[in-house]
C-alpha positions in Angstrom: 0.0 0.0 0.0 2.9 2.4 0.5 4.2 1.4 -2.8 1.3 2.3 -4.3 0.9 5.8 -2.6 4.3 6.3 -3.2 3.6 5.2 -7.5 1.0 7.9 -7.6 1.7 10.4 -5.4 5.3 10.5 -7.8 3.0 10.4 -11.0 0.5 13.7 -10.1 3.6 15.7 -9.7 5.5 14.3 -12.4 6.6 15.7 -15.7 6.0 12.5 -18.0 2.4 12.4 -17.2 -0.5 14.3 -19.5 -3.3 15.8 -18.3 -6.6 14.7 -18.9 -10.2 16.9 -19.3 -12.1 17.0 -16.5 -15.6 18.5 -16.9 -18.8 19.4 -15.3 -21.3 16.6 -16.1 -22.8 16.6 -19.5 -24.1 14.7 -22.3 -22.4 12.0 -21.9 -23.2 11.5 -17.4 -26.5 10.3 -18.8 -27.7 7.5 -17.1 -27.9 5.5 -20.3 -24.2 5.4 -20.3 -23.9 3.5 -17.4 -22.0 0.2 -18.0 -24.1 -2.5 -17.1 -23.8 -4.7 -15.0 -23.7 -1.8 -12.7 -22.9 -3.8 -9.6 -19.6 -4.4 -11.6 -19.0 -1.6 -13.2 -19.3 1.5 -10.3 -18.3 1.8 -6.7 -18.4 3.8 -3.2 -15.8 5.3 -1.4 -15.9 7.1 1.9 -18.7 6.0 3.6 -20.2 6.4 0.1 -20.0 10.4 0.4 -17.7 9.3 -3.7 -19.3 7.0 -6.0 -16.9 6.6 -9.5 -18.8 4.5 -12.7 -18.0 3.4 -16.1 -19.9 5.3 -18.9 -19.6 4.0 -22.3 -21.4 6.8 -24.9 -20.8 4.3 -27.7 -20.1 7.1 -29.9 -17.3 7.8 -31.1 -16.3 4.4 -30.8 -12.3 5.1 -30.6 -13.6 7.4 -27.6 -16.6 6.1 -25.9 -15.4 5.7 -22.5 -15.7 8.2 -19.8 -15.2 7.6 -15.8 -18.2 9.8 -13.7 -17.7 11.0 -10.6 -20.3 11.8 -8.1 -18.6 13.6 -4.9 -18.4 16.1 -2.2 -18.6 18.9 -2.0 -22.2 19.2 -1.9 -24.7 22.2 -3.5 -27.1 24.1 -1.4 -29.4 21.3 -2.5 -27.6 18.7 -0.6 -26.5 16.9 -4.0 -22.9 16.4 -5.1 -21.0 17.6 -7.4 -20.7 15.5 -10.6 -17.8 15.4 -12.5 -16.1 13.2 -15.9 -12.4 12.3 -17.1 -12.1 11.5 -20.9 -8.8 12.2 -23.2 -10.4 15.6 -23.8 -14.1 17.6 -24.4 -16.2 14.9 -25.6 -13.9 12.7 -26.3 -13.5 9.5 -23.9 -10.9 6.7 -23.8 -10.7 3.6 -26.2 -11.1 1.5 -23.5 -11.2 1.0 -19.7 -10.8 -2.0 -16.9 -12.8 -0.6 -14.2 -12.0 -4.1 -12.7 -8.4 -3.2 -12.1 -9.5 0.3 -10.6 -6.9 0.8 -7.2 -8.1 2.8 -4.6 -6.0 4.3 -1.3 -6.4 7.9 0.6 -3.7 10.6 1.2 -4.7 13.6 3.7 -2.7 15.9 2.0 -4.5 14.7 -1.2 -7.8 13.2 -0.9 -9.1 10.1 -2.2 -6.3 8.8 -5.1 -7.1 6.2 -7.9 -5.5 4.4 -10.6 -7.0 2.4 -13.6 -6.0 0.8 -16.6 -7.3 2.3 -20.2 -6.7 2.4 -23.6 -5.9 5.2 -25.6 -7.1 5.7 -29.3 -3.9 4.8 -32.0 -5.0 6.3 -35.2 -2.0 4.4 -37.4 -3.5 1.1 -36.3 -7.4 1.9 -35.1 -6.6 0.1 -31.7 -5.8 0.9 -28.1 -3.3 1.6 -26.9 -2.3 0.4 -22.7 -2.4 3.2 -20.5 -3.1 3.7 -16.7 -5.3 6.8 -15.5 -4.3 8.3 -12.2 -6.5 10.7 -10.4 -7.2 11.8 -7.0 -10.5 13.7 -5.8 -10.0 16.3 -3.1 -13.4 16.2 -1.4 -12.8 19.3 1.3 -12.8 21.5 -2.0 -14.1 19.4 -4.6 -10.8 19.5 -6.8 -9.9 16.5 -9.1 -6.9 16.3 -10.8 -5.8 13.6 -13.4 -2.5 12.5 -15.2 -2.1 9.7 -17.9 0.8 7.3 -17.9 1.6 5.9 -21.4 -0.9 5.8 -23.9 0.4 8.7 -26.0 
């Protein structure tokens, strides 16, 4: 476990890594999206304040998949704030093993993850391996992302 929060603590503040978009909730949150079997395919973290899912949007297929994430803080309302990571506006990831999603937790951070994905290769119309890191800051509400590989 140490390893690990040593892995992605390294990769958020390392040069190597790209940036991924991050963006309010949009067409693509629908529930419609949701990767069934949903059981499978989405889980809770603190006390289930966090819930991250798979969304496929099917189109466009080299880009389909986006990660949603439903977390503190919360609106006037009471609801939380709901956020999704793709490659970029729109644009998802070729693939994604929300299976091999890791979780830990960092005070100085938040709640940290990592996942393996595949990135759209337009030479050969594949994926290619990649592994998503990105923490959720709960206090403010602030999630940052980083690819590894991929691109």
């Amino acid at each position: 476990m140490r390893l690990f929060l040593l892995v992605i603590t390294t990769l958020f503040f390392g040069a190597q890594a790209q940036a991924q978009s991050v963006g309010d909730c949009d067409w693509q949150a629908s529930a419609q999206a949701l990767v069934e079997p949903w059981e499978e395919n989405s889980r809770t973290f603190s006390n289930g304040k966090t819930r991250l899912a798979l969304l496929d949007v099917i189109e466009p297929a080299a880009g389909a998949f986006h990660i949603l994430i439903l977390s503190p803080p919360y609106d006037e309302l009471g609801g939380r704030q709901c956020r999704s990571i793709g490659m970029s506006p729109g644009i998802g990831f070729f693939g994604a093993d929300f299976g091999g999603l890791e979780a830990s937790y960092d005070p100085s951070v938040g709640l940290m993850f990592a996942m393996p994905v595949q990135v759209y290769e337009p030479d050969t119309g594949l994926g290619r391996a990649a592994r998503l890191y990105f923490s959720v800051n709960q206090a403010t509400g602030q999630i940052k992302s980083r690819l590894q590989g991929g691109g």
